[in-house]
N, C-alpha and C positions, 0 to 999 in steps of 0.2 A: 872709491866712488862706484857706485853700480852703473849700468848701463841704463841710457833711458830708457831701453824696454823692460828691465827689472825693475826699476822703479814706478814706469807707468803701472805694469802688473800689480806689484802692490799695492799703491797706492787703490788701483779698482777692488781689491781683495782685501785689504784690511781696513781702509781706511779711517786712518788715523792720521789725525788733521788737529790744526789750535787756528784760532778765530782772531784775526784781530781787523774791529773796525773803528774808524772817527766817526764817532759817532756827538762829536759837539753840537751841532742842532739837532733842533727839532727833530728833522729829516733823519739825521743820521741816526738817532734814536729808534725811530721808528725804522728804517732799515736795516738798525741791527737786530731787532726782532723778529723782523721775518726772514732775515738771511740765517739766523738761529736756526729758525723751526723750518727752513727749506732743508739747509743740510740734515738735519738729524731726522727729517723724514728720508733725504736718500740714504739714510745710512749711514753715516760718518759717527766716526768717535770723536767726540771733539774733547782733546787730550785738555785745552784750558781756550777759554774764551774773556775778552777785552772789549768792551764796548770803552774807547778810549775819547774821557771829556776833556780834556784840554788838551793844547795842541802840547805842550813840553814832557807829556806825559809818552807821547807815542815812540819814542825811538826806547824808552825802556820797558816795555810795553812785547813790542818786536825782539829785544834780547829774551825776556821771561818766554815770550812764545816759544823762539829758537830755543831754548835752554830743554824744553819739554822732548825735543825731538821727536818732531813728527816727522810723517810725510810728505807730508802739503801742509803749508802756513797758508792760509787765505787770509786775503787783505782785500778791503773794502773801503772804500774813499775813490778822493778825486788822483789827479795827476801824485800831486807831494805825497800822497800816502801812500802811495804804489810805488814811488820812485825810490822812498825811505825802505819800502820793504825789500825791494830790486836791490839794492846795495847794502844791506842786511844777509843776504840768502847766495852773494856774488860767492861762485866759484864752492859751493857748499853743494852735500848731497841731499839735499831737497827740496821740491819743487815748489813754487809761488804758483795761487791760486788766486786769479784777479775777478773781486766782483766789483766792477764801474760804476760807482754810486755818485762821479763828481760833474763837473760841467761838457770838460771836453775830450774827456778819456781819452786824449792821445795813444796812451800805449794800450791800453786795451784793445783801440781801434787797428794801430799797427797788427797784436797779434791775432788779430779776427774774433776776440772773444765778443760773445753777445753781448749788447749795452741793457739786457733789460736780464733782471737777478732772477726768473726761471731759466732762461737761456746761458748763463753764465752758472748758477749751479747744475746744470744739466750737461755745460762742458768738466766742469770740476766731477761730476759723478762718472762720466762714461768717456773722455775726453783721451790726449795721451802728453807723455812730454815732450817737449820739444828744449834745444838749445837757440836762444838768442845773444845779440853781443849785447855789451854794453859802452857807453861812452868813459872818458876819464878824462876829467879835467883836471889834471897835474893827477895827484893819487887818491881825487874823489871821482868812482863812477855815478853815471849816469845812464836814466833811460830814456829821456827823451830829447832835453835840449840845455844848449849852453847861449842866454844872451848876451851881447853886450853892447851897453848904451842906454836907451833910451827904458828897456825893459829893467835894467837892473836898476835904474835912478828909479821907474816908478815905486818897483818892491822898498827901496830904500825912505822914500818921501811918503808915502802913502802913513796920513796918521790913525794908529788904533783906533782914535775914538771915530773916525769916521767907519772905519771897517766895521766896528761894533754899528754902528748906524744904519749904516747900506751895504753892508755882505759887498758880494761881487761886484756891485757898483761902485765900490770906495777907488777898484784900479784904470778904468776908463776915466773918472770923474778927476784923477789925480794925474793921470796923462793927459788930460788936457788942457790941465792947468800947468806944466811943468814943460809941453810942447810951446809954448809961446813964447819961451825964452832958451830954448835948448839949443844948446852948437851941435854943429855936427861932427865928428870926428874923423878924420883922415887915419884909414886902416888901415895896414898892410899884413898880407896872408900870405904865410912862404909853406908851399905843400911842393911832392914831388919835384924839388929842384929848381921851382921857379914861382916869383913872386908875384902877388895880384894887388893893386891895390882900389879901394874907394872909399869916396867921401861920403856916409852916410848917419844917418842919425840910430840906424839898429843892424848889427848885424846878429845872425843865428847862426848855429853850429849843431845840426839835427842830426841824431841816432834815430833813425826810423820813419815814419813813412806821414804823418800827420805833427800839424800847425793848428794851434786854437782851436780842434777839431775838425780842420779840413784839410784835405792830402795835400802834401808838398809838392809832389810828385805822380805819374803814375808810376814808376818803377824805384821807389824809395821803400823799403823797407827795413827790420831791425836784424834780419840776417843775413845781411848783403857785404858785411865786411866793409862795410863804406860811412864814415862820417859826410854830412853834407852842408858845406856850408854858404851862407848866401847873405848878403846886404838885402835890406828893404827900402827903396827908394835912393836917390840918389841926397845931396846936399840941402832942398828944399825943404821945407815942412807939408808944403802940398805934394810932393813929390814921393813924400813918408805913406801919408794917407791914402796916393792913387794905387801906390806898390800893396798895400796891404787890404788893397779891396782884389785888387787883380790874383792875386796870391790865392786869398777866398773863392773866387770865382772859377778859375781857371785852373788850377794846380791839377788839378784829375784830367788834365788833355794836355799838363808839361813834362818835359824827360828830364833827366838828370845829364845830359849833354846840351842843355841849353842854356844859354847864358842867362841867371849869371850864377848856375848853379856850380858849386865845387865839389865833386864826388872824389873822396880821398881817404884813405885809413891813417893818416896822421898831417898834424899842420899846427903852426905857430904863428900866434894872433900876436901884433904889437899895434898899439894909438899913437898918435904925435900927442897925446897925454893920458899919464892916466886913466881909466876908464874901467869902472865897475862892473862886475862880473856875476853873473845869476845862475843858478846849477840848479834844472827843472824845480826855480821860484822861488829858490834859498839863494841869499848872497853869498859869493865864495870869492872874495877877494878882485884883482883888479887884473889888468895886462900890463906887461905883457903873459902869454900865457900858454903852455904847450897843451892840445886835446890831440889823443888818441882813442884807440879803439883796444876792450879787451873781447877777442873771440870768443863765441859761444859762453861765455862768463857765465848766464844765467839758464835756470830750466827751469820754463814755465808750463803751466796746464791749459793748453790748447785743446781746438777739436779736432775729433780723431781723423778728419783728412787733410788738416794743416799741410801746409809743406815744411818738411827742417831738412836744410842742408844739412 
């Protein structure tokens, strides 16, 4: 493994890079066109390029990328396309290049890359690397979040043909129809030697610093060595709804020693039943369930006055 300063180096000096974006709409179509022709005006060799149309296509997609060996893989999409390539590239000598093409770029947002693709190829051109952790949800990582409850039932109910219908409207429209009849779940969280519990309809298990696109925290980040885990609302279903406005509103003026956050590097989630499990928006099976932390796991291409432990 080279050093991230050897590899930032090169990476500025030869660059040599493969391309891979979702590009299934419209949108993504047309952003992989000019994500094309931005890089290869700064310069980049792009060793193979993926404008990738259907979703089952992308995780082989990202091996043929990988397989080219480059120095930078750039990936372009929303949260799951970035998280596919984040555990693709885990613990490997090359660095992921995020351009934020989706709704709420959580991880982009954690590592301060720009949301807008001059700004994001502009950190990929002149930028450096940095290490991040990543989450693990038994011996899948992750880069942003682990739900369980009420997020993993929507992923799970939600029907295609509505998705095909109304895009990003299909998960709201199907959480509100599957909220009217939803139990809550009695949780229990055993971290550092003692147990927590609550009754709620969702809890989250955050590698990093934003939620639906807005901070969790102000001191939550994705190099802090810290999982964080937190209920939304207590038993109620209006109580679901008040937590997850307050969360929005508020999270950039709360700490991670406030209740009812859990700031910890490892912890075991069990239900008083069963209970479906979502790994940034992919189902991964149910609880009980062990999530840790793997250190520094990932190098990604920040901008060059990032902070990397």
């Amino acid at each position: 493994m080279r050093t991230k300063q050897e590899l930032s180096a090169t990476i500025r000096r030869d660059r040599r890079a493969a391309l891979v974006i979702n590009a299934h709409s419209r949108r993504g179509r047309r952003l992989y066109e000019q994500a094309h022709s931005r890089l290869v005006a700064a310069g980049f060799d792009l060793l193979g390029t993926y404008p990738v149309e259907k979703p089952g296509e992308l995780e082989r997609s990202l091996t043929e990328a990988v397989g080219l060996g480059p120095d930078l893989l750039v990936a372009g999409g929303g949260d799951g396309t970035l998280s596919a390539a984040a555990r693709m590239l885990a613990h490997r000598d090359m660095a992921l290049g995020l351009l934020p093409l989706g709704t709420t770029n959580n991880f982009a947002r954690t590592v301060g890359v720009p949301l807008d693709l001059d700004g994001a190829v502009g950190v990929l051109s002149d930028g450096k690397v940095i290490d991040v952790d990543l989450g693990m949800a038994g011996e899948m990582p992750f880069a942003n979040h682990v739900g369980i409850g009420l997020s993993a039932d929507i992923m799970r109910a939600t029907p295609p043909r509505l998705k095909r219908a109304s895009g990003r409207l299909a998960y709201p429209l199907t959480a509100l129809a599957l909220l009217a009849r939803h139990r809550p779940l009695r949780v229990t969280v055993e971290a550092a030697g003692a147990e927590h519990e609550f009754v709620t309809h969702q809890l989250y298990v955050a590698n990093g610093g934003f939620q639906a696109g807005r901070p969790i925290t102000a001191d939550a980040d994705a190099d802090d060595r810290l999982l964080v885990a937190y209920p939304v609302g207590g038993p109620t279903r209006g109580g679901l709804l008040r937590e997850s406005a307050r969360n929005a509103t508020t999270g950039h003026r709360r700490t991670l020693g406030e209740d009812p956050f859990l700031a910890v590097d490892e912890l075991w989630v069990r239900t008083d039943r069963p209970a479906r499990v979502e790994v940034d928006g992919e189902l991964c099976g149910q609880t009980p369930i062990r999530l840790g932390l793997a250190a520094n796991a990932l190098r990604v291409m920040a901008a060059a006055d990032s902070p990397d432990r």
